[in-house]
C-alpha positions in Angstrom: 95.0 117.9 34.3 98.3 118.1 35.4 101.3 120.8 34.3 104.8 119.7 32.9 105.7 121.0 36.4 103.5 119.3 38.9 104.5 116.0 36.9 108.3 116.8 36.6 107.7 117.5 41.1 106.1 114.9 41.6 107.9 112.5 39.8 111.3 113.8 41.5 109.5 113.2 44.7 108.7 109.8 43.9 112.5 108.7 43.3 113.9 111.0 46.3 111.1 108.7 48.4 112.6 105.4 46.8 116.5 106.2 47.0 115.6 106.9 50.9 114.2 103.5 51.0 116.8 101.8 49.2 119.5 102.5 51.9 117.4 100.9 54.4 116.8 97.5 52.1 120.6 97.1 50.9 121.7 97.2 54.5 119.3 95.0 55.8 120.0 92.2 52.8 121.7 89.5 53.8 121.7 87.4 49.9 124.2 89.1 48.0 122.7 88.4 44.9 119.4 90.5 46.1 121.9 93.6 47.0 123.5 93.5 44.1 120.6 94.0 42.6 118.9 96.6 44.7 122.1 98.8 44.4 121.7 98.6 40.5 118.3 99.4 40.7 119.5 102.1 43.3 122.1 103.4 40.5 120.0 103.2 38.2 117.0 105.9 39.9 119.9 108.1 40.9 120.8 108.2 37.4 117.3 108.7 36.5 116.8 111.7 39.3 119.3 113.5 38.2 118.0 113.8 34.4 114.8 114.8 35.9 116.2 117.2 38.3 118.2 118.4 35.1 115.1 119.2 33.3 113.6 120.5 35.8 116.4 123.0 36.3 116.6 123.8 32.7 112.6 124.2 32.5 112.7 126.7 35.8 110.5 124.1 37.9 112.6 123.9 40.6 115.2 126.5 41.8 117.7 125.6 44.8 119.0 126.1 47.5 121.7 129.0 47.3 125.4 126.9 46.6 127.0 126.5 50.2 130.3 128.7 51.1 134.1 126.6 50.4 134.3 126.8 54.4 130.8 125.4 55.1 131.3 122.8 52.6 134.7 122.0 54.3 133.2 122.2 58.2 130.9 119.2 56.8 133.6 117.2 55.4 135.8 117.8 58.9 132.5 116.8 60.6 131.4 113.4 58.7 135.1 112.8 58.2 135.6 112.6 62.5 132.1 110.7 62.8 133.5 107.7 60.4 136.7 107.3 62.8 
């Protein structure tokens, strides 16, 4: 039987998988009703990741990544800023 924390994992896993797959459909849909409603389906398993990933903060089943430095977080922002121009 599974644990509170295999099923809190694996469920996370689950949505990470689908919001990876969702940038590839939305940018490859031409009908504009469809996108709009793959982005709100989008929204709405972000939203739902991040209560799970809440919980399974709060519960101690997952720990991150140590929080990046100010200047690493700004080298990124320099760095994706340049690639968009």
């Amino acid at each position: 039987m599974f644990q509170d924390k295999e099923m809190v994992n694996d469920y996370l896993a689950g949505l990470n998988a689908s919001l990876a797959n969702y940038a590839n459909v939305i940018a490859q849909t031409n009908n504009s009703e469809l996108r709009q409603t793959l982005i709100q389906m989008r929204n709405q398993d972000e939203s739902r990741q991040r209560t799970v990933y809440s919980y399974a903060l709060q519960n101690g089943h997952y720990k991150p990544a140590a929080p990046a430095s100010q200047e690493v977080v700004n080298q990124l922002k320099t760095e994706l800023m340049s690639e968009q121009q």
